[in-house]
N, C-alpha and C positions, 0 to 999 in steps of 0.2 A: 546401719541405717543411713550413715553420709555418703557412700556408695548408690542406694540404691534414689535416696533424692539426684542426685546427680546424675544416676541413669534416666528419671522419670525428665529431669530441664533436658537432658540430650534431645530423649524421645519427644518430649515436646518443641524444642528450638525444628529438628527433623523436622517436625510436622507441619508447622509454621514455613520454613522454609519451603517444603513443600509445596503447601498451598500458595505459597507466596510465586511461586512459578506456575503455577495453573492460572493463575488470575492473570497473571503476565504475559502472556502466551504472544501478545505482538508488543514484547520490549526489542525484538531482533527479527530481521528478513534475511533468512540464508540462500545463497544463490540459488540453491536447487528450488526454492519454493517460487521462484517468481521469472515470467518470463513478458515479453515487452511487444507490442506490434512491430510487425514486421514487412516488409523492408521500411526504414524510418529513412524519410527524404533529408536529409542534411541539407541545409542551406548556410551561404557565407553571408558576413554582413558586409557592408555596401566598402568598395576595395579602400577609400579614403579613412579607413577607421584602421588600418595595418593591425589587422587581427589576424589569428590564425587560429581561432575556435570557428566552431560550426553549431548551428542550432535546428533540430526538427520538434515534433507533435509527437506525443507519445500516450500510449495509453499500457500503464502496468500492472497486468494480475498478481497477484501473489496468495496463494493456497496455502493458509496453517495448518501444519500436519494434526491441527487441535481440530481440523474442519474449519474455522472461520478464515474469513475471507475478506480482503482489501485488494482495492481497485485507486490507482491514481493516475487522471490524466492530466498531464502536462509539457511542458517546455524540457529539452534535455539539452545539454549542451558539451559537446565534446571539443577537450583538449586538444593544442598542438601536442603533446604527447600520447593521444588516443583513449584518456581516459574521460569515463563520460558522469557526469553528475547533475543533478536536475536545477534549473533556473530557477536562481533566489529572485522573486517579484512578479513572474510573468504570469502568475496564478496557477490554482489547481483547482482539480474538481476531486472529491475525492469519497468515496460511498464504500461503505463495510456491511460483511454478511455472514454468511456458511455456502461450502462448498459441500456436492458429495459427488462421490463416483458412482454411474451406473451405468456400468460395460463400457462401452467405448465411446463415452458422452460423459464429460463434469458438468454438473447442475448446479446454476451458483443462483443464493436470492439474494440479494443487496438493495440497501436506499443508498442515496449520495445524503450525506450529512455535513458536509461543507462543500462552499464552493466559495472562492475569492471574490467575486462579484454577486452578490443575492440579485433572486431576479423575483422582482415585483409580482407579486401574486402565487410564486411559490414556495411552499414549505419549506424548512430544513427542520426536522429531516426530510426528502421526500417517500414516496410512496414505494415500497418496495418491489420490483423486478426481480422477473426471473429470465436464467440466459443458457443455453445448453450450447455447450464448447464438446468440437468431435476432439476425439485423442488419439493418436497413434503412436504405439509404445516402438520405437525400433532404436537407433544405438544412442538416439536421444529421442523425447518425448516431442510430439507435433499436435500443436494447439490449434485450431481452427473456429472462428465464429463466422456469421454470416458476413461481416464485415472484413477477415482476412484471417491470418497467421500471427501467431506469436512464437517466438522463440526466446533462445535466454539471452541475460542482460551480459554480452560481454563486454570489458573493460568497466565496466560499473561500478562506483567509487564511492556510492552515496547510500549505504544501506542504513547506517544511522537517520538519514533523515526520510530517507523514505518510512521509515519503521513509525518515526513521531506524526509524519503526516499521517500515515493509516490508525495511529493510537489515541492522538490527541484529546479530549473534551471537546466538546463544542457548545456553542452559543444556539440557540432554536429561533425560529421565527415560523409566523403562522401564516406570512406569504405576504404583510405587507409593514407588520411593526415585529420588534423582538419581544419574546417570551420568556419566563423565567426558567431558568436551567442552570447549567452549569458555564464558567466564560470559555470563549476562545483558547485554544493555546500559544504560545510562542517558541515556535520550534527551533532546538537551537540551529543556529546555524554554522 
């Protein structure tokens, strides 16, 4: 009988845990799921500040092999040592959805559910989009929308927080005051 109570918490803790990673499905961005527009213009900042990072505009897909779908654009900023991670402060925009494949086009529907700056008369969340990306499978995958190319994030250092931006809670507004929901998050940094 103590055996088989003990198989039954196993089988149940399993199951829980289980679900507990279903639900979770963007606690993590692995590099193969996300790739970044491409070519991203680096810029220096003005020579009197003896910096040696660089910063461009970025806009990052990332496809859950669960189907949903997170889009962040923002500020990136690369290292004198090459490695690149996203600007704490320069805002984001940031809209989640589902993705699917069909043939050689991904079909993604997303709203933006945050953005750093709320703009007066628009919702958050907003209204949902639809976006079909050509794909070319060859010794790496080639992303295409009407606005250009994506490819992957390399040297990318910041998958923990890209993960919280695309996870977080958000706060709602109905385009000119807030609404009740859930708050903001504070992603770590």
């Amino acid at each position: 009988m103590h055996n088989s109570g003990v198989r039954i918490k196993n089988k149940l803790l399993f199951l829980f845990l289980f679900l507990a990673r279903l639900c979770t499905g963007q606690s993590t961005v692995q590099p193969e799921w996300a790739v970044v527009s491409s070519p991203l213009k680096w810029e220096s900042p003005p020579r009197e500040q003896q910096s040696n990072t660089k910063s461009a505009t970025a806009r990052i897909h990332v496809s859950f092999p669960s189907g949903e779908y997170g889009d962040v654009s923002c500020y990136l900023i690369r290292e004198g040592d090459g490695s690149v991670v996203i600007s704490r402060g320069d805002g984001e925009v940031v809209a989640v959805g589902r993705w699917r494949q069909d043939g050689d086009h991904v079909l993604i529907s997303s709203r933006v559910v945050y953005r750093t700056v709320a703009i007066s008369g628009r919702p958050i969340p907003e209204v949902e989009t639809t976006e079909s990306l050509r794909t070319k499978r060859g010794r790496y995958w080639t992303v295409r929308d009407a606005r250009g190319r994506y490819a992957a994030l390399l040297h990318f250092k910041d998958w923990g927080y890209l993960a919280s931006l695309i996870r977080c809670d958000r706060e709602y507004s109905d385009g000119e005051k807030r609404t009740e929901g859930v708050q903001p998050c504070a992603p770590l940094r």
